[in-house]
C-alpha positions in Angstrom: -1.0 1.7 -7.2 0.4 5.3 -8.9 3.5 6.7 -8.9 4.8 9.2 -6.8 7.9 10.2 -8.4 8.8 10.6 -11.7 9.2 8.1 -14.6 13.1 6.7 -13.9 15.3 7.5 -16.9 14.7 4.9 -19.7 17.2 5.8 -22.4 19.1 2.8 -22.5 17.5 -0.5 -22.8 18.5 -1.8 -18.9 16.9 1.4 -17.7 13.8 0.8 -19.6 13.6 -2.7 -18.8 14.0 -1.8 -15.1 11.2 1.3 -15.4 8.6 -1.3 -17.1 9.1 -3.2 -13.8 7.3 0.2 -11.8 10.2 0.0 -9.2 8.8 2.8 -7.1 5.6 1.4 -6.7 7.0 -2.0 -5.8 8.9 -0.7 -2.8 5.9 0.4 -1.1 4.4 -3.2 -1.9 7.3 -4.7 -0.7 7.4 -2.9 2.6 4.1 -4.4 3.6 5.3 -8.0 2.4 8.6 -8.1 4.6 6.1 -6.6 7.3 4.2 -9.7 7.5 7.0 -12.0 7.6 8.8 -10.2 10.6 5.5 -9.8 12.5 4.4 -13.2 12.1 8.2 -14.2 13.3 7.7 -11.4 16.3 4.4 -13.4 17.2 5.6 -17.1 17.3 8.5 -15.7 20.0 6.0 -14.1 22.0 4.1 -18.0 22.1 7.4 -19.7 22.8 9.2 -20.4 19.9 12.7 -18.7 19.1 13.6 -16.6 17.3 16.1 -16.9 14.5 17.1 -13.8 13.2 19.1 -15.0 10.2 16.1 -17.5 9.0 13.7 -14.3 9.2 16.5 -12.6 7.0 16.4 -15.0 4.8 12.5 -15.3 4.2 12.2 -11.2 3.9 14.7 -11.8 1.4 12.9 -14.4 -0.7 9.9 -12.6 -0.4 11.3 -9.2 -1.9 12.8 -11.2 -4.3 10.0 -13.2 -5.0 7.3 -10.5 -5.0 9.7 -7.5 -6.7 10.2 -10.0 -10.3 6.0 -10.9 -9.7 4.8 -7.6 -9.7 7.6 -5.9 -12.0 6.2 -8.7 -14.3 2.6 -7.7 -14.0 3.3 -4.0 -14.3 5.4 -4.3 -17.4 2.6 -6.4 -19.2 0.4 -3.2 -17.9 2.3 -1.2 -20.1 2.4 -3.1 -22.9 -1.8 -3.3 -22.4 -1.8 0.5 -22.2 0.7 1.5 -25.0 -2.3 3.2 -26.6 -3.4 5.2 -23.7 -0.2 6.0 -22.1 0.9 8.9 -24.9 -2.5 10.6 -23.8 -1.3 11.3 -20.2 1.3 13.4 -18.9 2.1 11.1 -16.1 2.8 8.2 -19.1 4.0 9.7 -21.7 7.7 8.8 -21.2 7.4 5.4 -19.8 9.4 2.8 -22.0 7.0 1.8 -24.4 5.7 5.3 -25.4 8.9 6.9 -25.1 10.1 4.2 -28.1 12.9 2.9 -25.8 11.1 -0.8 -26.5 9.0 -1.9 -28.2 4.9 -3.1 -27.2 6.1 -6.5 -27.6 9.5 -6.7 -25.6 7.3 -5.4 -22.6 5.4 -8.3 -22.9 8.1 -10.9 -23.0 9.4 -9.0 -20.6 6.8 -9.3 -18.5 5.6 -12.7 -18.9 9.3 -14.0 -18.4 9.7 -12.1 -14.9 6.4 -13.6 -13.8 6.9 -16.9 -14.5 10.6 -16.5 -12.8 9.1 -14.9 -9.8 6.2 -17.4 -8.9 8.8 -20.5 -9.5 11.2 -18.6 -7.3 8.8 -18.9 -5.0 7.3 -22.1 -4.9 11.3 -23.6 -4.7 12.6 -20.8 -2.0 9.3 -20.4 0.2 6.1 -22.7 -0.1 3.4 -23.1 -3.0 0.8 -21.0 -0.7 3.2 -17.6 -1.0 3.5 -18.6 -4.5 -0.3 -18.8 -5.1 -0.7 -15.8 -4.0 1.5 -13.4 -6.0 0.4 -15.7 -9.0 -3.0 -14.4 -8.2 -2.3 -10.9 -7.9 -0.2 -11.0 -11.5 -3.3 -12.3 -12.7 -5.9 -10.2 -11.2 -3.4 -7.3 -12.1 -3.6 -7.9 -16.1 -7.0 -9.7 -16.8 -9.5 -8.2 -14.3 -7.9 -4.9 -13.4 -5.9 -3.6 -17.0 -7.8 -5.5 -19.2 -11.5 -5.8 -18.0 -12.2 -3.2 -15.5 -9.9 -0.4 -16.0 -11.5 1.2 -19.8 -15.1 -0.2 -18.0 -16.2 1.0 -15.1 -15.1 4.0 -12.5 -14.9 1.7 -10.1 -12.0 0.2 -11.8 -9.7 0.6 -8.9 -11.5 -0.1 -6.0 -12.2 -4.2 -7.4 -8.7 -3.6 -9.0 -7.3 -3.2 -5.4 -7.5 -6.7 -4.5 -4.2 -7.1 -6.4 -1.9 -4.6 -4.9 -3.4 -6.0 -1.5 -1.7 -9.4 -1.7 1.6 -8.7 -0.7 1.0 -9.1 3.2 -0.6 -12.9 2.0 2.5 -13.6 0.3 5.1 -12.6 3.4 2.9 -14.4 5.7 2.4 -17.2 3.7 6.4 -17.5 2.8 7.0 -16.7 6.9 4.7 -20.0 8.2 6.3 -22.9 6.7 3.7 -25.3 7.7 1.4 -23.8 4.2 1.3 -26.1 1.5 -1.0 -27.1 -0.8 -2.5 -31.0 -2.1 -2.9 -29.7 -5.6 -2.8 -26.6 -7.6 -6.8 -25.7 -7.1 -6.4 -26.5 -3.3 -8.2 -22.9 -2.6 -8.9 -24.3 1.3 -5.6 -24.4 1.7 -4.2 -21.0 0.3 -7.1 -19.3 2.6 -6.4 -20.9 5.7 -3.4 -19.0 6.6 -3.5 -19.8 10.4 -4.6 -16.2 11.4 -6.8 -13.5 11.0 -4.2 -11.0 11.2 -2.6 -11.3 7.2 -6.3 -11.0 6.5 -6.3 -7.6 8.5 -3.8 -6.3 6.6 -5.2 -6.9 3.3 -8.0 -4.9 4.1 -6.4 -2.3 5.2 -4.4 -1.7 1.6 -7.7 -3.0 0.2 -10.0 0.0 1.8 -6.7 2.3 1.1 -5.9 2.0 -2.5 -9.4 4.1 -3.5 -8.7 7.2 -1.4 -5.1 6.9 -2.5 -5.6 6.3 -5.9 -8.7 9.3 -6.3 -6.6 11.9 -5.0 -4.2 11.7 -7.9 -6.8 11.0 -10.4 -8.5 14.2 -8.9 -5.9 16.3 -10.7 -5.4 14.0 -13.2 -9.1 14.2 -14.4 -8.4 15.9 -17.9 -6.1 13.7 -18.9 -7.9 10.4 -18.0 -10.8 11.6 -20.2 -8.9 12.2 -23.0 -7.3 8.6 -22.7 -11.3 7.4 -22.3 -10.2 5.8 -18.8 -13.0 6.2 -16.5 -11.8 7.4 -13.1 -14.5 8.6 -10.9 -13.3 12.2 -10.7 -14.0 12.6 -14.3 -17.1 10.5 -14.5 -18.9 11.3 -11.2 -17.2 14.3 -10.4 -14.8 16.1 -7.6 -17.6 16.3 -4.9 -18.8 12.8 -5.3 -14.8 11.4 -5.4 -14.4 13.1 -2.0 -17.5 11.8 -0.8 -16.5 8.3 -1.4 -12.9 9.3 -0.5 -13.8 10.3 3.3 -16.1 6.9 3.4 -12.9 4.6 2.4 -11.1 6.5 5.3 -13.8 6.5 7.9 -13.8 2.0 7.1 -9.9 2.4 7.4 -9.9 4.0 11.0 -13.3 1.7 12.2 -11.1 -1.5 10.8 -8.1 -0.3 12.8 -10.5 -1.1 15.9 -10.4 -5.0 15.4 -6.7 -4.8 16.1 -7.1 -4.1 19.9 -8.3 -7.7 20.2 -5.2 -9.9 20.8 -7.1 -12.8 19.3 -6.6 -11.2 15.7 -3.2 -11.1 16.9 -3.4 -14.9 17.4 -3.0 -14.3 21.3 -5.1 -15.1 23.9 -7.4 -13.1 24.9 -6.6 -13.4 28.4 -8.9 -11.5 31.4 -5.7 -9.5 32.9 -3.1 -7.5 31.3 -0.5 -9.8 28.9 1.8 -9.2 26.5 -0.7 -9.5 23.7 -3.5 -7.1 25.0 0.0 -4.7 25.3 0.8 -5.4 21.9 -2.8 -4.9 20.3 -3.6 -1.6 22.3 -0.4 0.1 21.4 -1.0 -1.1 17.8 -4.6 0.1 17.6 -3.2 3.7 19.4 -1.0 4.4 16.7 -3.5 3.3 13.9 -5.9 5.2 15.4 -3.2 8.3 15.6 -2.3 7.8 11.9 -6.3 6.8 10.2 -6.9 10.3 11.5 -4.0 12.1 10.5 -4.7 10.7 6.9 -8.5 11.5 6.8 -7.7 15.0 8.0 -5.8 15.5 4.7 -8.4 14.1 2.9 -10.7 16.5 5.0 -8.6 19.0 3.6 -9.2 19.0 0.1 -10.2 21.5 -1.4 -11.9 21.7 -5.1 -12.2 25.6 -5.3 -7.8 25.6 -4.5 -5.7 27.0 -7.7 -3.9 25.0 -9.6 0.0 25.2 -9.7 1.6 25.2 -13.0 1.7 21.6 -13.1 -1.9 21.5 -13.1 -2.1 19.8 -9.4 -4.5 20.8 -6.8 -2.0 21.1 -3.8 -4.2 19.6 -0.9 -4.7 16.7 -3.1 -1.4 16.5 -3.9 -0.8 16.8 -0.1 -3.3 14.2 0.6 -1.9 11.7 -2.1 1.6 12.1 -0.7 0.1 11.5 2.7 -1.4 8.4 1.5 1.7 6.7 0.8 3.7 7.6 4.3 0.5 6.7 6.3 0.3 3.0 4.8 4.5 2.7 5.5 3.6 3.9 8.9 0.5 1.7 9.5 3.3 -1.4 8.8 6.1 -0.2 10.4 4.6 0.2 13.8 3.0 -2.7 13.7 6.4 -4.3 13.6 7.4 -2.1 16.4 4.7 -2.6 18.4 5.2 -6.8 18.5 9.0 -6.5 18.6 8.7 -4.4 21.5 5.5 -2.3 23.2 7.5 -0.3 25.0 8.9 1.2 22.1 5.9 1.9 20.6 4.2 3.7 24.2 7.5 5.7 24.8 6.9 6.9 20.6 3.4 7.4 21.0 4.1 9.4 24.2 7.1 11.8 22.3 4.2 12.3 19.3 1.9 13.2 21.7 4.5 15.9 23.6 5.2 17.3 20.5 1.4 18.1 19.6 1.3 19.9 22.9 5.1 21.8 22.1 3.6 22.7 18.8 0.0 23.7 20.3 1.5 26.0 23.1 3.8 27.7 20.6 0.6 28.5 18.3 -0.9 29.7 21.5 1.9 31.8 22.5 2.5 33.7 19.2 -1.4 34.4 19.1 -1.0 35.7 22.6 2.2 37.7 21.6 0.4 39.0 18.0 -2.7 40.2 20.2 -0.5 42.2 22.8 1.7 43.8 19.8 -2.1 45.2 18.3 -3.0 46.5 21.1 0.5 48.1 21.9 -0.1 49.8 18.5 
């Protein structure tokens, strides 16, 4: 997953330590994690269990721990991979390693010791299952996505998603405390979460990584080639990235549909109106709202736009920021919308108002533009 703001200052060695840990990116991670554990908390009540607030507190709180030393440790062993290629790229070229504030080899230590703390953390605080699973994504991170795929094949981020799609696994893993596992290559056990719904969610940062990703490497196509990474834009082209671009975000919005059956929800699915068909169509409103708010950005692109002085195409830019605020958004109100449905039909309605406010406005000042002309 790329940054969206800049490289944080690494001139003293606890500031370079913490920027080979990718903090930025881990937030957003980390937001879809905690996500899980509240929503799968949120869901339990709604069956009849209670709800205790400080337990729930205390999960979210192992699992940002847990998952913020996992994937700091897999990105900093990213950046001791890619000392080579990172001077090549403006994006890069101050990170830690390049910069000289550590050396290639303290970002590996580095990064190996926060992995191995993380995933013990884990098995001791929450259960072997959330554990597994942000193991597996540290893995998948370094040795299929930096290593293998990423110098390889243009495709490099879309199989490389799978491991910024775990976090979701992890909170709901660390939430249901009846995971555990008979052995360390029980693989029945750490995919049988109990739901479909965790599933959901990994697919939805699965399909959302490759848009996400391509509209940065869009204006970032010069410098991949001269670091020899291929990234579609500069090995298939700007039309053909935005081709596959507006298919990733078409599969986002047609996945968002499965959500409006409370049985992915693990409710009933009841013939009359309950609390989880409320739930699942207030859910699949707003990610219907937001997948096409998001593809309209990526509609928006445009190749032919003038580069500012940073050398970014603004739409894509737009699109890439976009990105980022639409997958917060995607988790966000799904929390909303299980804690409390009216919440989420009283927002929907105040979005939809202000689409009309904004529409009759644009109306108005045509109106008032057409009746100064012909004044004149």
């Amino acid at each position: 997953m790329a940054e969206a703001a800049p490289e944080i200052d690494s001139s003293s060695m606890l500031g370079a330590l913490f920027a080979l840990m990718k903090p930025v990116v881990i937030i957003l991670l980390q937001v879809t994690a905690i996500s899980a554990v509240l929503i799968h908390d949120l869901i339990e009540y709604h069956q009849g269990a209670s709800f205790d607030l400080m337990a729930t507190i205390w999960t979210s709180f192992v699992v940002f721990v847990g998952g913020f030393l996992t994937a700091g440790g897999a990105n900093s062993i990213n950046m001791w991979y890619d000392a080579d290629i990172d001077p090549h790229m403006g994006r890069t070229a101050e990170r830690p390693v390049p910069a000289g504030n550590v050396t290639p080899r303290t970002a590996l230590l580095f990064g190996i010791f926060l992995s191995i703390i993380g995933t013990i953390w884990l098995i001791e605080l929450a259960n072997p299952v959330a554990a597994f699973w942000a193991a597996f994504s540290i893995v998948f991170y370094v040795i299929i996505y930096t290593i293998w795929l990423k110098r390889r094949t243009s495709q490099n981020i879309v199989i490389g998603g799978i491991a910024g799609s775990t976090p979701p696994l992890v909170g709901w893993a660390a939430a249901n405390d009846t995971l555990t596992m008979a052995s360390p290559l029980d693989f029945g056990a750490v995919l049988d979460l109990g739901a479909a719904l965790p599933w959901l969610m990994f697919m939805l940062i699965f399909l959302w990584t490759p848009p996400h990703f391509w509209a940065l490497a869009l204006f970032r196509d010069k410098e991949y080639s001269q670091a020899k990474v291929p990234m579609l834009p500069n090995v298939k082209g700007g039309k053909h990235t935005i081709a596959e671009m507006r298919v990733y975000t078409a599969l986002l919005i047609g996945i968002s549909a499965m959500f409006i059956d409370p049985i992915m929800w693990g409710f009933p699915r009841a013939d009359v109106w309950s609390t989880g068909w409320a739930i699942s169509t207030t859910y699949f409103a707003w990610a219907l709202l937001l997948g096409i708010w998001y593809n309209q950005s990526v509609l928006n692109i445009d190749l032919r736009e003038t580069r500012d002085e940073k050398g970014k195409i603004p739409s894509a830019f737009n699109s890439f920021m976009i990105s980022m605020k639409y997958l917060a958004l995607l988790f966000v109100t799904m929390v909303m919308s299980v804690a409390n449905f009216y919440v989420g039909i009283i927002m929907l309605a105040m979005v939809a108002l202000r689409e009309v406010y904004i529409r009759v406005k644009k109306v108005e000042g045509t109106n008032m533009n057409a009746a100064s002309l012909s004044t004149d």
